[in-house]
C-alpha positions as CSV (number, residue, x, y, z in Angstrom):
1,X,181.1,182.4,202.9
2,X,184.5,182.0,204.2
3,X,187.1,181.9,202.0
4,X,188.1,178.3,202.2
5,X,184.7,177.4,201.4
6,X,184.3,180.3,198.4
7,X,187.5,178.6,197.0
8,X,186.6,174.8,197.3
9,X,183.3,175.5,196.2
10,X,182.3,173.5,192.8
11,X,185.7,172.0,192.7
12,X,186.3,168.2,192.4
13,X,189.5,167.8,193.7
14,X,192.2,170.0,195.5
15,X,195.7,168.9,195.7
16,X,196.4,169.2,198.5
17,X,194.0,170.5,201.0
18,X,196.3,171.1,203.5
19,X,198.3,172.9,201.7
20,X,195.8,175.0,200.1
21,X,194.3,175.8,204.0
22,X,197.9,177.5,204.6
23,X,198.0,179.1,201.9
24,X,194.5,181.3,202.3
25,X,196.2,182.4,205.3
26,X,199.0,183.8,203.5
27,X,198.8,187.3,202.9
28,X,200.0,187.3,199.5
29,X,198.8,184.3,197.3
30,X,198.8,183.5,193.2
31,X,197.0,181.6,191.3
32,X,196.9,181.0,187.8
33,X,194.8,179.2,184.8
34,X,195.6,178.9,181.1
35,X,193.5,178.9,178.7
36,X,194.2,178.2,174.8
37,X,192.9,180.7,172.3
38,X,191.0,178.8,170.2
39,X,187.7,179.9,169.2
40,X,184.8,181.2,171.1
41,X,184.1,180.9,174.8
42,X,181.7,179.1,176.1
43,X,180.3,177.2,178.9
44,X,183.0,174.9,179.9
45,X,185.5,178.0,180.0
46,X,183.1,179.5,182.7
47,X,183.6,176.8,184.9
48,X,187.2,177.9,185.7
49,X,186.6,181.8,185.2
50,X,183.6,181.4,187.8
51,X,186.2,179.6,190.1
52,X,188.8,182.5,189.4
53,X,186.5,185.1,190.3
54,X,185.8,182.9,193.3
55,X,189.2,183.2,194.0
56,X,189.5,187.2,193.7
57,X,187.2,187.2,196.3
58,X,189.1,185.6,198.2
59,X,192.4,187.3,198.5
60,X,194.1,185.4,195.3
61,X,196.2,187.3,193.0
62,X,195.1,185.9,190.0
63,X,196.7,185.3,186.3
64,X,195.3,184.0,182.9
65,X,197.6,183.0,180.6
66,X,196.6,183.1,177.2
67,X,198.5,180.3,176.0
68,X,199.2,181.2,172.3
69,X,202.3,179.1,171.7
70,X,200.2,176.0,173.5
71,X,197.4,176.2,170.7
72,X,200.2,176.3,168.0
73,X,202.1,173.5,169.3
74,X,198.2,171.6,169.9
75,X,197.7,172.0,166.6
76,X,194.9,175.5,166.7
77,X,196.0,177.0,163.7
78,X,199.3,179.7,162.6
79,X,200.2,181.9,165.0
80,X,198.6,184.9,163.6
81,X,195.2,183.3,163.7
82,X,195.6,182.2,167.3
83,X,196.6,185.7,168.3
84,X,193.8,186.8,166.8
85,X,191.6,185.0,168.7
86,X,193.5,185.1,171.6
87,X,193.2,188.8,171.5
88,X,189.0,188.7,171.1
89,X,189.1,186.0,174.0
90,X,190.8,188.3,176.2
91,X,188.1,190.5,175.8
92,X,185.3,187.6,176.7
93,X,187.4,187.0,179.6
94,X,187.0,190.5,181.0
95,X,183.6,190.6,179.4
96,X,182.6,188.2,182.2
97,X,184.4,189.9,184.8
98,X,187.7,188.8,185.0
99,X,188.3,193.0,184.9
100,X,191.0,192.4,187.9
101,X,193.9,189.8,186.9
102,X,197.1,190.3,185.3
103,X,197.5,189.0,181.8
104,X,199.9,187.3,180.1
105,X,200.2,186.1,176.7
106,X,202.2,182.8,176.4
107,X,205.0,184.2,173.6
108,X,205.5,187.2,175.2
109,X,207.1,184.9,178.1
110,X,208.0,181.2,176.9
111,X,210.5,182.4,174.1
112,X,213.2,183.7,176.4
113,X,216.5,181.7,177.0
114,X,216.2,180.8,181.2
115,X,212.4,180.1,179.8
116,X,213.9,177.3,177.3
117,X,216.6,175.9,179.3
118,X,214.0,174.9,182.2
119,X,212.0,173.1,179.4
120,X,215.0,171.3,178.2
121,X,216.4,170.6,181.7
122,X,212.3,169.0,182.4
123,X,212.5,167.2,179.1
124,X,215.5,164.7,180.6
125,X,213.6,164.2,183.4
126,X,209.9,163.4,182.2
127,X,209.9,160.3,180.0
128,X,207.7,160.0,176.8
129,X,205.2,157.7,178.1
130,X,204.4,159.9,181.1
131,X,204.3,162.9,178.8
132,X,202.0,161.4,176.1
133,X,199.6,160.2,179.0
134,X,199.4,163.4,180.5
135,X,198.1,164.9,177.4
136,X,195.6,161.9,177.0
137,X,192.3,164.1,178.1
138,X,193.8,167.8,176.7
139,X,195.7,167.1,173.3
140,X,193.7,166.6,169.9
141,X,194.6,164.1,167.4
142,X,196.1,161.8,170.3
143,X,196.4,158.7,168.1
144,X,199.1,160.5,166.4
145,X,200.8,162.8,168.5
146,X,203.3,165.0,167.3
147,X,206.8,165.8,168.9
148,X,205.6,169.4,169.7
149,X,202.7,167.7,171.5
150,X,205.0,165.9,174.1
151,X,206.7,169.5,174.6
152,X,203.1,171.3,175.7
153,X,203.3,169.3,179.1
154,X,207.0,170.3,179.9
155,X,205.8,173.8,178.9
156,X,203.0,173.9,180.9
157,X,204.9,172.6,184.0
158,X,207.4,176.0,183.4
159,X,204.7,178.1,182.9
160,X,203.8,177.6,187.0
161,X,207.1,178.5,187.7
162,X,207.8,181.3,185.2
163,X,204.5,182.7,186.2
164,X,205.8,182.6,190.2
165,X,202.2,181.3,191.1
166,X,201.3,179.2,194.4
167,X,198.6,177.4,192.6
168,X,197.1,175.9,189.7
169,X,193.8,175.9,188.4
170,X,192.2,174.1,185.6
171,X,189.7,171.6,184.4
172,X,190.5,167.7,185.9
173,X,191.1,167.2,182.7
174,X,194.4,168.9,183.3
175,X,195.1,166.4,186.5
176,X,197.8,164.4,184.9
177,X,199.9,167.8,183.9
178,X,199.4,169.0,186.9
179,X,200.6,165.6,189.0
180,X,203.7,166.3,186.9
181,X,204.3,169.5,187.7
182,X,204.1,168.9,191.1
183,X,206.5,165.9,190.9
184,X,209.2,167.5,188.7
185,X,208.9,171.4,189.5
186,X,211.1,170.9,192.8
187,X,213.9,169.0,190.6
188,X,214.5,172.7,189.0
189,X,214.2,174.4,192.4
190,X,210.5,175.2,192.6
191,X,207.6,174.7,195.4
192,X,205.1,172.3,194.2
193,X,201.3,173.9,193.7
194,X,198.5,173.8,195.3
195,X,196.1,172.2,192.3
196,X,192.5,172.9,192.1
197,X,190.2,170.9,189.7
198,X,186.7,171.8,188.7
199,X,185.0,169.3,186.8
200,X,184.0,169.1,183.1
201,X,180.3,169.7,182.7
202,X,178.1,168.0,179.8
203,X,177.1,169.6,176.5
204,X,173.7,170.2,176.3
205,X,172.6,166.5,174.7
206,X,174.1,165.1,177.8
207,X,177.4,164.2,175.8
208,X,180.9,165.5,176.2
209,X,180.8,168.9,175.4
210,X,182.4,170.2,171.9
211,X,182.4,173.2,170.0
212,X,182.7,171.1,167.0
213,X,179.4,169.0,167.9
214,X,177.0,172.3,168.7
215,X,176.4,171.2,172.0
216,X,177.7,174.6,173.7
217,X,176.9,177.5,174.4
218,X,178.8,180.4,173.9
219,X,179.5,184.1,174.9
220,X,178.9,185.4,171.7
221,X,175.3,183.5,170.9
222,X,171.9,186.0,171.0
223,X,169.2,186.1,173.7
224,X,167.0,183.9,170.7
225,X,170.0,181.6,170.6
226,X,170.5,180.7,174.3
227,X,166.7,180.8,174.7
228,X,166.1,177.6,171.8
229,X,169.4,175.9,172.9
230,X,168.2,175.6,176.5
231,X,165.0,174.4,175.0
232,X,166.2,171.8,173.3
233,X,168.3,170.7,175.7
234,X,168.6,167.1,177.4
235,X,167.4,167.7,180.9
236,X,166.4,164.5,182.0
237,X,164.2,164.0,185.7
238,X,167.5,162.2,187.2
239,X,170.2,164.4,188.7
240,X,173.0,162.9,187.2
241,X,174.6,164.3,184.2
242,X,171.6,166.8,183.4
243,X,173.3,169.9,181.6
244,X,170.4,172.2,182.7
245,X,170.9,171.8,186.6
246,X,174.8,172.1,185.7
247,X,174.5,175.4,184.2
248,X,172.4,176.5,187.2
249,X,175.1,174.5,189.3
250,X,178.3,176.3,187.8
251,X,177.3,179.3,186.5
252,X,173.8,181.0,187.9
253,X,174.2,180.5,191.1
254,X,177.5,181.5,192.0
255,X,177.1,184.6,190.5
256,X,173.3,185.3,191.1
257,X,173.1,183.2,194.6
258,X,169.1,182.9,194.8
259,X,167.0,181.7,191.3
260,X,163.0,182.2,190.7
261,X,161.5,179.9,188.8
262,X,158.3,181.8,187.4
263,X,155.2,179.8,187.0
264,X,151.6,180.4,186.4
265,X,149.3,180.2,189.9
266,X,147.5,177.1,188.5
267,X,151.5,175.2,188.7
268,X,151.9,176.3,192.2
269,X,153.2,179.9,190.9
270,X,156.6,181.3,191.6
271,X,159.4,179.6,193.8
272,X,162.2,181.3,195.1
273,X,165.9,179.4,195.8
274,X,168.7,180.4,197.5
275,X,170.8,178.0,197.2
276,X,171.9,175.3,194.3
277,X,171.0,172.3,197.1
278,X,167.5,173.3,197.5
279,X,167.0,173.7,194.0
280,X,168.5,170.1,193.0
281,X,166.1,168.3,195.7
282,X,163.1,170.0,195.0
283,X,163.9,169.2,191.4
284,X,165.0,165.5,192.2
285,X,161.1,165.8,194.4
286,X,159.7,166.5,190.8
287,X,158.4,169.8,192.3
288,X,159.8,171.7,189.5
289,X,159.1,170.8,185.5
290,X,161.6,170.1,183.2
291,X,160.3,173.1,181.1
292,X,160.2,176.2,183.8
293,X,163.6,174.6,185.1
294,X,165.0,175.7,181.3
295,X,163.6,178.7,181.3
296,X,164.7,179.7,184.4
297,X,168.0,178.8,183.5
298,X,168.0,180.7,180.1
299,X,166.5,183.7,181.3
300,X,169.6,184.1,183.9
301,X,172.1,182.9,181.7
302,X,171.1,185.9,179.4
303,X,171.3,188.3,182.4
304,X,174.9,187.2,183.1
305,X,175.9,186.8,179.5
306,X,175.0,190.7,178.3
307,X,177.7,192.4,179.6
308,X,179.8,190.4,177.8
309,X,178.5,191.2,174.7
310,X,178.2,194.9,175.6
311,X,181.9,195.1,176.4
312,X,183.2,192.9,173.3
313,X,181.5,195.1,171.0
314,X,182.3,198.0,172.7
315,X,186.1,197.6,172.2
C-alpha cells in the first residue's frame, strides 16, 4: 500500500488533499492528535491510534498530546485525577502500539508565557459564537457552557502550532476546531494544517457511543468481557451503522489484513478474507451469519487487545 492510500485509508475527510499529497513527499513530516485523559480507552480512541500507526508507517513523525489542562477546563475532574489517568492512558496508548511517537503532556507546555499570549492574541480574533459552535460535537454540558469552555478551542488551535506539527488528526467531531485553526493560525504567523478526520463509529446497540451508556468496549475489559459484549451486540443484516462490521472495519483489519471466519462443514466451513470489501459484500450477500461474524470479530479483537493488557500490568 502506498503511502497516500495507508494515510487516507478509513478517513472521512482530508483537508485538503492537495496539500496533504505534498506533504507525504516531504522528507520530514508531523502530525499530531490529542486526546483527553479521561477514563479508560476504548474503541472510539482506536480509531485515531489505528490511523496514527497508519501514519508511522508512512514516514509521519507523530505526537499525542495528552491534553490534561483540556479535560480540566472540559470539566474531567481536578487536575490530580486527570493526571492520574492521563498517566495510565499513556500506558494503553503504547500498549497498543503507539511505542514510537513523542509525548507530550498538555501542562508541561500550555502554561508558558509566548504559550498564553498566542491564546490571548486568538481570543480577539475568534468570536464567541464561532467558538461555542465549534465545541458543539466535543464539549459536555453544552447547554451551559462555561468561560473556560470557550478557551479549549483557542487552546487547541495553539497546541498545532506550539507542537510545530504539519497536520492534524482527530475524530470529525473535531472538524469545526480544526476549520478554525486553519482560518486563524496564519493571523499569528503559522501554516495552516493539513486535517484528517476519521469518523465516529457506533456503540455496540447501534447508538452513539458512551462510556457512560456501556456501549464500549475497552482496553482494560477480559477475554469473557469482549467475548458477551460482541454477543450482545446490534449487528443488524444491513451494512449501515452495524457496530460489528465497524470494529472489523476500523480495527481488525488494518492491523490483522485477512480475517477467518470459522464455521462448521455443514455452514459451508471456514472462509478466508483479505480484505474489509470482500468481507462487507459477502456479508451484505447474507453469506456469513450474524453469529460467526461476532465471533470472528471477538476472537481477533482479543488477539489485538492482549498486549495491551500485558504491557499495562507490566508497568
Amino acid at each position: 500500500m502506498d503511502p497516500y492510500e495507508l494515510v487516507t485509508r478509513n478517513t472521512i475527510e482530508v483537508i485538503t488533499d492537495q496539500e496533504l499529497r505534498a506533504l507525504i513527499d516531504c522528507p520530514i513530516k508531523r502530525v499530531y492528535t490529542g486526546y483527553e485523559p479521561s477514563g479508560e480507552i476504548h474503541l472510539g480512541h482506536m480509531v485515531t491510534v489505528n490511523k496514527l500507526i497508519d501514519l508511522q508507517k508512512a514516514g509521519f513523525e507523530v505526537t499525542v498530546l495528552i491534553a490534561d489542562l483540556h479535560a480540566f477546563l472540559n470539566r474531567k475532574g481536578t487536575m490530580e485525577e486527570i493526571r492520574e489517568i492521563a498517566r495510565y492512558n499513556r500506558r494503553c496508548f503504547e500498549g497498543l502500539g503507539l511505542v514510537d511517537a513523542k509525548y507530550v503532556l498538555g501542562s508541561d507546555v500550555q502554561l508558558t508565557p509566548e504559550y498564553e499570549l498566542s491564546v490571548l492574541k486568538l481570543s480577539q480574533a475568534i468570536t464567541l459564537n464561532r467558538a461555542r459552535r465549534s465545541m458543539d460535537e466535543v464539549g459536555r454540558q453544552m447547554e451551559n457552557p462555561t468561560v473556560s469552555q470557550m478557551v479549549y478551542p483557542i487552546m487547541q488551535i495553539v497546541d498545532i502550532a506550539t507542537l510545530g506539527v504539519d497536520a492534524a488528526l482527530g475524530g470529525i467531531d473535531q472538524r469545526k476546531i480544526h476549520m478554525l485553526a486553519r482560518e486563524h493560525l496564519p493571523v499569528i504567523g503559522y501554516q495552516a494544517p493539513v486535517c484528517i478526520h476519521t469518523p465516529i463509529i457506533s456503540g455496540l446497540d447501534g447508538q452513539k457511543m458512551s462510556s457512560s451508556a456501556g456501549n464500549v468496549i475497552s482496553v482494560a475489559d477480559s477475554e469473557e468481557d469482549i467475548k458477551q459484549k460482541i454477543k450482545k451486540a446490534f449487528c443488524p443484516p444491513q451494512i449501515e451503522n452495524n457496530p460489528v462490521l465497524q470494529i472489523l472495519q476500523y480495527h481488525i483489519f488494518p492491523r490483522t489484513g485477512a480475517i477467518t471466519i470459522h464455521r462448521p462443514a455443514k455452514f459451508g466451513g471456514d472462509r478466508e478474507f483479505t480484505t474489509y470489501e470482500d468481507l462487507e459484500r459477502a456479508y451484505a450477500a447474507g453469506e456469513i451469519h450474524p453469529l460467526d461474524l461476532k465471533s470472528a470479530a471477538a476472537d481477533h479483537l482479543i488477539d489485538i487487545l492482549a498486549p495491551v493488557h500485558d504491557y499495562v500490568c507490566s508497568r
